[in-house]
C-alpha positions as YAML, in Angstrom:
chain: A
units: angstrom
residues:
- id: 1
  name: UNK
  ca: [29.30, 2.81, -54.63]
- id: 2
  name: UNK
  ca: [26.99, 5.76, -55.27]
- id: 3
  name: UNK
  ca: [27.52, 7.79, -52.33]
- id: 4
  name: UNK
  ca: [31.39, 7.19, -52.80]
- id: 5
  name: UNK
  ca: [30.75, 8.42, -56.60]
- id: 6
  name: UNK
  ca: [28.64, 11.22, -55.05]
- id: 7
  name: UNK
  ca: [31.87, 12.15, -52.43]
- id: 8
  name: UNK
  ca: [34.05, 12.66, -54.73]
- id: 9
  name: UNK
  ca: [32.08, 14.76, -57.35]
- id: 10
  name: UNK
  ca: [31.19, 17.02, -54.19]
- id: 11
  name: UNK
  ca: [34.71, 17.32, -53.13]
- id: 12
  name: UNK
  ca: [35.74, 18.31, -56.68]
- id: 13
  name: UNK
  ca: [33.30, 20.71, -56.74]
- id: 14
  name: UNK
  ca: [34.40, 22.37, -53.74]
- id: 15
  name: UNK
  ca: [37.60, 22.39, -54.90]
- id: 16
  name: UNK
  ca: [37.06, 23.77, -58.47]
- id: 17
  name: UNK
  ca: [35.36, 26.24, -56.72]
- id: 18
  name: UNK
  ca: [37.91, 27.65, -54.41]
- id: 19
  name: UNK
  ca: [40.57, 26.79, -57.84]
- id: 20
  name: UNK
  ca: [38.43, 28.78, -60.45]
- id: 21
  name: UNK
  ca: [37.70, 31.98, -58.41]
- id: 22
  name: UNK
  ca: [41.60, 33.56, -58.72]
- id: 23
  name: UNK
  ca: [41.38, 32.60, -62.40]
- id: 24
  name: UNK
  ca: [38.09, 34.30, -63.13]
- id: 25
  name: UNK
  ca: [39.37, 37.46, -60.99]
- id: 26
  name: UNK
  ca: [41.94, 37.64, -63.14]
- id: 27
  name: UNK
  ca: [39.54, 36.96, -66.02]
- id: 28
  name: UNK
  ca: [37.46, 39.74, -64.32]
- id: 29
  name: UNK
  ca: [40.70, 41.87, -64.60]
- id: 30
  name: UNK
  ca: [41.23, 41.03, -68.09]
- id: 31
  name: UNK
  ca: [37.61, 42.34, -69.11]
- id: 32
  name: UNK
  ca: [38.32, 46.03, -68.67]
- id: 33
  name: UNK
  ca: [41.06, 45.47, -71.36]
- id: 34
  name: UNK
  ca: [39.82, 43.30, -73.69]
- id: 35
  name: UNK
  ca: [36.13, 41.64, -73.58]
- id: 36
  name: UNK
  ca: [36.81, 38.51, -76.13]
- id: 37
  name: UNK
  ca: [40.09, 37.55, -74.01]
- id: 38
  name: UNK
  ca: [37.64, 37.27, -70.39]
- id: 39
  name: UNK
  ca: [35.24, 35.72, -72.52]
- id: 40
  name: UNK
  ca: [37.44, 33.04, -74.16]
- id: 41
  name: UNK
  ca: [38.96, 32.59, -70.02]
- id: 42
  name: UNK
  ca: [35.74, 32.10, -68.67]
- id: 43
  name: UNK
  ca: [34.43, 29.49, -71.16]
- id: 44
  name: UNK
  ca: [37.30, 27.79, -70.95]
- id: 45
  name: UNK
  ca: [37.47, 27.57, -67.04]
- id: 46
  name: UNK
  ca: [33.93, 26.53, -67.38]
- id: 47
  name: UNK
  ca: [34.33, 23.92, -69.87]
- id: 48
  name: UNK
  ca: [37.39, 22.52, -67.99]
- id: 49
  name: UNK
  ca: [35.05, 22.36, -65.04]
- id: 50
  name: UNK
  ca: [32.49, 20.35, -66.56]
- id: 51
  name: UNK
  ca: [34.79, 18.04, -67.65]
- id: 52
  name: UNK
  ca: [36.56, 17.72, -64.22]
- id: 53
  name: UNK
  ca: [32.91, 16.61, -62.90]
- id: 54
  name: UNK
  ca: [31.74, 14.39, -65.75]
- id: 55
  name: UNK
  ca: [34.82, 12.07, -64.95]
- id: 56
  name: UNK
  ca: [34.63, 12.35, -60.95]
- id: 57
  name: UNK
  ca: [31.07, 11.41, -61.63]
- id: 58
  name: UNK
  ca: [32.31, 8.33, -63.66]
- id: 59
  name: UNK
  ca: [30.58, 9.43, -66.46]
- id: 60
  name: UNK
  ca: [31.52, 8.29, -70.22]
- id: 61
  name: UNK
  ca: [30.39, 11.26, -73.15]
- id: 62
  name: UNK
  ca: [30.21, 9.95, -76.51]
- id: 63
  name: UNK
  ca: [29.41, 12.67, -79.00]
- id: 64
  name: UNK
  ca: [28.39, 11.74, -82.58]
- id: 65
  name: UNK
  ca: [27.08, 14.08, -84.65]
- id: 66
  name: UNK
  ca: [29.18, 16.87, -83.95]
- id: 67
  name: UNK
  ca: [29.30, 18.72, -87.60]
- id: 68
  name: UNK
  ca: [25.36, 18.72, -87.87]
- id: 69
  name: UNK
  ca: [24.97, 21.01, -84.62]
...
């Protein structure tokens, strides 16, 4: 079951990877206009990315807590 788990979070990887670099050339783009827009791109390609993985990976976040950080 792991290596299976371990497949799939590689593929998606890969695949994020080829996915996400037009989007942060565009982003890239974007940042000789205006720096907060490629900013607000980029963390949100990366935060999409990290949740793409987490559930690949079968894993199950559970944040509590959130207002005291």
């Amino acid at each position: 079951m792991g290596y299976l788990r371990f497949g799939w979070t590689a593929l998606g990887t890969f695949l994020l990877f080829i996915i996400s670099m037009p989007i942060l050339l565009v982003a890239w783009i974007i940042g000789h206009i205006n720096m907060k827009a490629r900013d607000a791109i980029t963390m949100w390609v990366v935060r999409w990315s990290f949740k793409v993985v987490m559930v690949l990976s079968g894993v199950k976040a559970h944040i509590s807590g959130y207002d005291n950080i």
